[in-house]
N, C-alpha and C positions, 0 to 999 in steps of 0.2 A: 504493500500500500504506500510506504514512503517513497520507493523509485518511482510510482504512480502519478504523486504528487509531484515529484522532481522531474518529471516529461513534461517539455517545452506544450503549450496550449497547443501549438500544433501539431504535434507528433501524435496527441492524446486523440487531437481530433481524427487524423489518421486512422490512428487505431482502433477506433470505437467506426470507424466508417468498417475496416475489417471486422469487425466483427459483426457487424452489419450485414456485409456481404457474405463473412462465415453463414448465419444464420438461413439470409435469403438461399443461399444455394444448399444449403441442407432439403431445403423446401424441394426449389425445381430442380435440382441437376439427381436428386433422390428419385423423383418421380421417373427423369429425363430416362436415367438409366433402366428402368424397368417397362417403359412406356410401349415400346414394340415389341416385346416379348407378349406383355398382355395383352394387344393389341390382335397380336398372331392369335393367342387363345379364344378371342371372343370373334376370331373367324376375319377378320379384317387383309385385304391382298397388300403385298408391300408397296405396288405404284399408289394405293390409297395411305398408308402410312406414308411415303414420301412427297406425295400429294398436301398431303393436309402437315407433315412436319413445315415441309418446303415453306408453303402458303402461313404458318405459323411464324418463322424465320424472318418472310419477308413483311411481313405486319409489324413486329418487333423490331426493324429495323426502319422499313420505310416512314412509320409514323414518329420513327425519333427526329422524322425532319421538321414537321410542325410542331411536337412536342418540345425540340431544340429551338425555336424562333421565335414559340410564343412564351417561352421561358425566358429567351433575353429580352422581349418586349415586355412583358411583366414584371420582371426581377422576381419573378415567386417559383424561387427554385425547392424550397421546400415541399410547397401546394404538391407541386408537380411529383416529387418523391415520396409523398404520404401517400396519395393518391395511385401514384404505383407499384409500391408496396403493398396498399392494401390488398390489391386486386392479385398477391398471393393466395390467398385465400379458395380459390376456384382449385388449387390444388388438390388438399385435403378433401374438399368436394367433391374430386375420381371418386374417392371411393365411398361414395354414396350412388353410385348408377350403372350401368353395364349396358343402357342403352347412347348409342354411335353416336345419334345426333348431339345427344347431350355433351358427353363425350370431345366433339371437335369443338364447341361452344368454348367449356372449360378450357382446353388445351389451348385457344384462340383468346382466349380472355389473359391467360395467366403471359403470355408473349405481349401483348398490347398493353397490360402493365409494365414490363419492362421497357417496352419502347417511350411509355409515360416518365421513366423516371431515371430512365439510364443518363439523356444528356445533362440535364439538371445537378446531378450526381458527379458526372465526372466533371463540370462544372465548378460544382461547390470543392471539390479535392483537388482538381489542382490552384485553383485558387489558392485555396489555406498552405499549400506546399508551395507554393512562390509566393508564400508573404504578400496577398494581394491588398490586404483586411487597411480597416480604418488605421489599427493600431498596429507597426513598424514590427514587424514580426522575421526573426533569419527564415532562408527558405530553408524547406528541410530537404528538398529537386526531388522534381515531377517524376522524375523515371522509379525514385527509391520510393514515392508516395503511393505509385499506382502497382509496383512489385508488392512492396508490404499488402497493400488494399487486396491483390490478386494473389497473393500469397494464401492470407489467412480466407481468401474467395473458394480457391482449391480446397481447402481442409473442410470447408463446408461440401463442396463436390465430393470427397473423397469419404466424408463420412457419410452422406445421405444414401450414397447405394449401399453403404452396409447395411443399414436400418431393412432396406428389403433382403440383405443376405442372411441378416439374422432369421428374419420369419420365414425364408427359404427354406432355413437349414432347422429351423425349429417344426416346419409343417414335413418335412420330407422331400424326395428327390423328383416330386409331380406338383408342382404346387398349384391349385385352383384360380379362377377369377377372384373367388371369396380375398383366398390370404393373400392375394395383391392388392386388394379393398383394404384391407388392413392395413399394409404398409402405409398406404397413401393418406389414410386416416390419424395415425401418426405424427405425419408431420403436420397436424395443427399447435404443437409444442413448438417447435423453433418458430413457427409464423407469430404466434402471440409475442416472444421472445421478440424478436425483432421489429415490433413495433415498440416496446419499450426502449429497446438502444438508440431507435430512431430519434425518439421523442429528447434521451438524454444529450444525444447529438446534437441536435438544434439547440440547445440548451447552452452546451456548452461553446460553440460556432459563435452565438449573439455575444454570450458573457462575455469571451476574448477579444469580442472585434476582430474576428479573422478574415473576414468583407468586408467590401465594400457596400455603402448602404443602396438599396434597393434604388432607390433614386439614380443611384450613379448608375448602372445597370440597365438603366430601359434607354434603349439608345437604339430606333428601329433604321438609323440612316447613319451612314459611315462608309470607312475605304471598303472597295470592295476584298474576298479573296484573293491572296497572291495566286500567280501560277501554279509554285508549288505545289500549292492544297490540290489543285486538280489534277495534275499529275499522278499525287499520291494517291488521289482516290482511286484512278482507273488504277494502278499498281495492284491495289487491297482488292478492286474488284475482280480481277484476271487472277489473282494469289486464293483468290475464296473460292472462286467456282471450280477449280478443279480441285477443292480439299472431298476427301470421303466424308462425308458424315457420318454418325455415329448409328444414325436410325436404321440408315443401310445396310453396318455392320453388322448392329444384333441384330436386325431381320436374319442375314445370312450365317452367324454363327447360332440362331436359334433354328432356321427352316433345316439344314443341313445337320442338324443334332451334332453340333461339333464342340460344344461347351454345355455343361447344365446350368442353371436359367441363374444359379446364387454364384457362381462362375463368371456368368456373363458380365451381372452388376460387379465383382470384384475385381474382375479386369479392368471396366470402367474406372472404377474407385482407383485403381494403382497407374492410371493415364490422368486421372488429374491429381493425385500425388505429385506426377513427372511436373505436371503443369504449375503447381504450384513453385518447385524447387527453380525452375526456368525462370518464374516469373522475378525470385531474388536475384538471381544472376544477372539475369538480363536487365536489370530495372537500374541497377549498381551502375553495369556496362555501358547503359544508355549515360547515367549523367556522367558517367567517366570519360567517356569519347567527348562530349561536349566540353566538359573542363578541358581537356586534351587540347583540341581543336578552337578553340577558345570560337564558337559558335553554337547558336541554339541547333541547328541541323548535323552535327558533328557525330548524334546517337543513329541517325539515318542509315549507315552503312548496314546494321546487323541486319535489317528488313535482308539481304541479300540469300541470307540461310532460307526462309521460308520457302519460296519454291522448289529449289533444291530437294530439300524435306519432306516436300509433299510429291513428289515426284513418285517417290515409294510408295507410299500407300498403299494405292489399288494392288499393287504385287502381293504385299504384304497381310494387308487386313481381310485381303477376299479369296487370301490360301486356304487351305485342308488343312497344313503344315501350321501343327499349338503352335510353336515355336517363333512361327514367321509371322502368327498374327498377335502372339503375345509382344515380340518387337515391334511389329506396325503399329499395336495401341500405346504402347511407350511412346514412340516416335510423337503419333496425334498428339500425346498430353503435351511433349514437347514446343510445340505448333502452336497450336493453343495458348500456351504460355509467353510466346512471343507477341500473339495477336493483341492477348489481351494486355499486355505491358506496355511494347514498344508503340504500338502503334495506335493505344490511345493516349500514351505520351508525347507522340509527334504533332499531335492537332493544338494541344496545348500548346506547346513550341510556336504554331505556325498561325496561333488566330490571337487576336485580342480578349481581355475578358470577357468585353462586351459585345463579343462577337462569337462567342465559345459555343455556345449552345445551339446557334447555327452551325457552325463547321463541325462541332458532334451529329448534328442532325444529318446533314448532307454525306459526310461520311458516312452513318450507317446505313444510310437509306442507300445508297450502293452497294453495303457491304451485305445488306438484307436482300438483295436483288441477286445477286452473285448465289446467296446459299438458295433460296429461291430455286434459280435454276441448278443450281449444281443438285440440289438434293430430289428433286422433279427427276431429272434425266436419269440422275444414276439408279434411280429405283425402277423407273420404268424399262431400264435397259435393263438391269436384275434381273427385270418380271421376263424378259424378252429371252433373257439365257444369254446375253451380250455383254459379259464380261471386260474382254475386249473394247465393248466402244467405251465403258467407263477407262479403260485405261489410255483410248486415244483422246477421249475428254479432257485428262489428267492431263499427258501431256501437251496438248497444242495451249490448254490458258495458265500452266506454265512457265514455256518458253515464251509466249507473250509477255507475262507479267515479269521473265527475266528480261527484255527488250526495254519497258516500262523502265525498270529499275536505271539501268544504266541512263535514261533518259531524266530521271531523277536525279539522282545522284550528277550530272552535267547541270541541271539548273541549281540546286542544293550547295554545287561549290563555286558559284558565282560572285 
């Protein structure tokens, strides 16, 4: 409790945002990981699960662009992240029904919260981590704010599919529609939970003056985006569409009997593990190259790994061979970990405060379009027995998005 007290206002705030995020992803990445498995059971095809994950993806992302602009136009970045938080809740709600329509509703509802509250969010953190606030605060850099944040984001990922692996392994080696109702019923514990932290959040954000006042904040006219930002967008967007998704996976280590179902979620659990450890690394590296390079775009270069990375995959996650796809789900968390570190570290970088929550917005509203189609296709090629076109998928937006890079990285060092 005394080093508690002796954490800088904004470190603390930091941290209570991870634990935030712990909590919220206890909620959905818990669900996430059991989602197609149960899915499979109540008779559902996988182009309908990639179908309706996709179309979930792209609502979560696409709507963070309005969610992003009427947030800078309001300054009510809070509103925006109550509101999106609360609409956790539809989770715990699985399992109250086993009928579909209800079913894509929920899973539609708990993505469109996120899309409510995501820019808002990363927003308010990097803010308080560049000392943006009334009151003259060290920064604690953006890259170490959003690794910690995504750090303690994974151990919420990492423990929510065990929660289903425990009632796995407690029901037996066949587990019913029922005891996946139960898992999901569950997590109404960490949702309540993190509406409490939320609330001490705010709390403590105002008390420090780690922002600036709302007033300063609504600013609907200003410079526009540099080039940069668009560049990087299409980058993230060519880097996203060929990643495998996850929904695709369990379809295929579930349809193929090639993992049992408490397996499945543990695997998951031990890819955002990976995701987590990357996210410290990487978060470090990012503000380390910047210091280095005595520029904000100096952390840019690591984006370089991701396509690379993802280039594996399809080989790996959609083998027979444990071995090859227990590597490929490490790899994913890897991925993952970069996504969500660096390259919501870079927008920070490259917008104004008061412009933040647009360039969050427009950013994922691309990046929501990319998994959209990536996770559409590759399930319907699945369904088609086309293994193969998900891997020429894989590679042609790829090698684009390695084209992209170095076209970045030329304007980035200008």
């Amino acid at each position: 409790m005394d080093k508690l007290k002796r954490t800088s206002p904004a470190m603390k705030v930091i941290l209570l945002f991870g634990i935030i995020s712990l909590l919220g992803d206890l909620v959905y990445e818990g669900a996430r990981s059991a989602n197609s498995q149960y899915f499979t059971l109540i008779g559902v095809s996988a182009a309908q699960i990639g179908l309706v994950f996709g179309l979930g993806e792209f609502l979560g992302y696409m709507l963070r662009l309005f969610a992003g602009i009427f947030s800078d136009k309001t300054g009510r970045h809070w509103a925006f992240m109550f509101a999106g938080y609360g609409m956790l809740l539809s989770v715990p709600l699985l399992g109250l029904t086993q009928n579909w329509n209800a079913i894509v509703v929920l899973v539609l509802m708990e993505r469109i919260g996120k899309a409510l509250r995501n820019p808002a969010k990363d927003t308010v953190l990097s803010g308080v981590a560049s000392g943006a606030g009334a009151r003259k605060n060290a920064s604690v850099g953006i890259g170490l704010a959003f690794g910690i944040q995504e750090a303690l984001d994974q151990l919420g990922a990492f423990g929510g599919p065990l929660i289903f692996t425990m009632v796995f392994f407690l029901v037996g080696d066949s587990p019913a529609p029922n005891d996946y109702q139960l898992g999901y019923r569950l997590l109404a514990i960490p949702f309540v939970l993190l509406l409490l932290f939320l609330s001490f959040a705010r709390r403590e954000v105002e008390r420090a003056q780690l922002l600036p006042e709302p007033s300063q904040t609504r600013q609907p006219n200003g410079q526009p985006l540099q080039p940069v930002f668009w560049v990087y967008t299409a980058f993230t967007f060519f880097a996203t569409i060929g990643l495998v998704n996850f929904s695709v996976v369990g379809y295929h280590l579930k349809s193929q009997g090639l993992f049992a179902d408490g397996h499945i979620t543990l695997l998951y659990a031990a890819a955002m593990a990976v995701d987590a450890l990357t996210a410290l690394i990487s978060g470090r590296e990012y503000d380390r190259l910047k210091r280095r390079r005595g520029a904000k775009s100096g952390g840019l270069m690591l984006l370089g790994v991701i396509p690379i990375a993802t280039l594996a995959l399809p080989w790996l996650t959609l083998s027979h061979v444990h071995w090859q796809i227990i590597l490929g789900m490490l790899i994913f968390g890897g991925i993952l970990g970069l996504h969500e570190t660096i390259m919501r570290s870079a927008i920070a970088d490259m917008t104004p405060y008061n412009k933040r929550g647009t360039g969050y917005g427009i950013f994922n509203a691309g990046y929501g379009l990319a998994l959209l189609g990536g996770a559409a296709l590759m399930g319907w090629f699945y369904d088609l027995g086309r293994t193969d076109w998900i891997v020429t998928l894989a590679i042609t937006a790829e090698l684009v998005a390695m084209v992209v890079f170095f076209k970045l990285k030329a304007i980035a060092g200008r």
